[in-house]
C-alpha positions in Angstrom: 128.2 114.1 31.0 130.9 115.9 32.9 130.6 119.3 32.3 134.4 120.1 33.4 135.0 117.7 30.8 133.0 119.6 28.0 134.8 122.7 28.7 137.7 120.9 27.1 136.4 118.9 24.5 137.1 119.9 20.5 135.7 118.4 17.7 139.0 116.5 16.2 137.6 117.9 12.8 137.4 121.2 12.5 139.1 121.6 16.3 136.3 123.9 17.8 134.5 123.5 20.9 131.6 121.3 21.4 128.4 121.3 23.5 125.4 119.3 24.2 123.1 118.8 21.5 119.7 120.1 22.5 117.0 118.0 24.2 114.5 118.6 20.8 117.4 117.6 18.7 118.6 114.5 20.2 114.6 113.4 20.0 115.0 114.0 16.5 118.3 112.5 15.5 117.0 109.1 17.2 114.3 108.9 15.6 115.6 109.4 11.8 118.1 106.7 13.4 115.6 104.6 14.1 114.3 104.8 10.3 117.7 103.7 9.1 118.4 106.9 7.7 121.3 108.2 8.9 125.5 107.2 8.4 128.2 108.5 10.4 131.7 109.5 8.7 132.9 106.4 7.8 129.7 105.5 5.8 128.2 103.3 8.0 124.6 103.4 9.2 124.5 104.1 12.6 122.3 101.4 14.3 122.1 102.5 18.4 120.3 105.9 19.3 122.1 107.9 21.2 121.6 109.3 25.3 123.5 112.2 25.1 125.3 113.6 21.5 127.9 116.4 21.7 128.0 118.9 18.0 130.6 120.8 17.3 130.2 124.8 17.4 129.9 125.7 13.9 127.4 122.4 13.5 129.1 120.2 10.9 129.7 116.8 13.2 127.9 115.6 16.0 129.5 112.9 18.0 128.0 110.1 20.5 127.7 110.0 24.0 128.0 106.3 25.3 127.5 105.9 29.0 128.6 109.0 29.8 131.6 108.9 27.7 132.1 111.0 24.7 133.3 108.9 21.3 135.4 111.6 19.6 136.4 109.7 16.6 136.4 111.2 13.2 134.9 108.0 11.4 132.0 107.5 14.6 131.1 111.5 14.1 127.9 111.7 11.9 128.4 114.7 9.3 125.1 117.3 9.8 124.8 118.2 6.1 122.6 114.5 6.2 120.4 116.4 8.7 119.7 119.4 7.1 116.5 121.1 7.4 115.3 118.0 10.0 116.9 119.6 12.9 117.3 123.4 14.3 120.6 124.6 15.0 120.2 128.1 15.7 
């Protein structure tokens, strides 16, 4: 992902900044997407793991990363609250 880019980027929910999500946390949010278990904003299940996810700063959405391109659309953004106490965001 383009780093200038990031600099730039705000969540188009709560309009902070986003950054990476962290190595450990990407393992993890793959993996409860590979059990099914996890819908993005819309209410769909979200089928395809993700390469790279960007979170917003106060860690309330996280948003995909597809091909080095970052999907910044409210209804693809997956809501944290589902991914609480499964993931550290500290």
């Amino acid at each position: 992902m383009n780093k200038e880019l990031l600099t730039i980027l705000v969540c188009p929910v709560t309009k902070l900044p986003v950054r990476l999500l962290s190595r450990s946390n990407l393992q993890i949010l793959n993996r409860i997407i590979s059990e099914g278990n996890l819908q993005n904003a819309a209410g769909q299940r979200v089928d395809s793991q993700f390469s790279q996810a960007l979170i917003a700063r106060n860690n309330t959405m996280i948003y995909p990363v597809k091909d080095g391109i970052p999907i910044m659309l409210e209804d693809q953004a997956i809501p944290v609250n589902q991914l609480e106490g499964k993931i550290s965001l500290t």
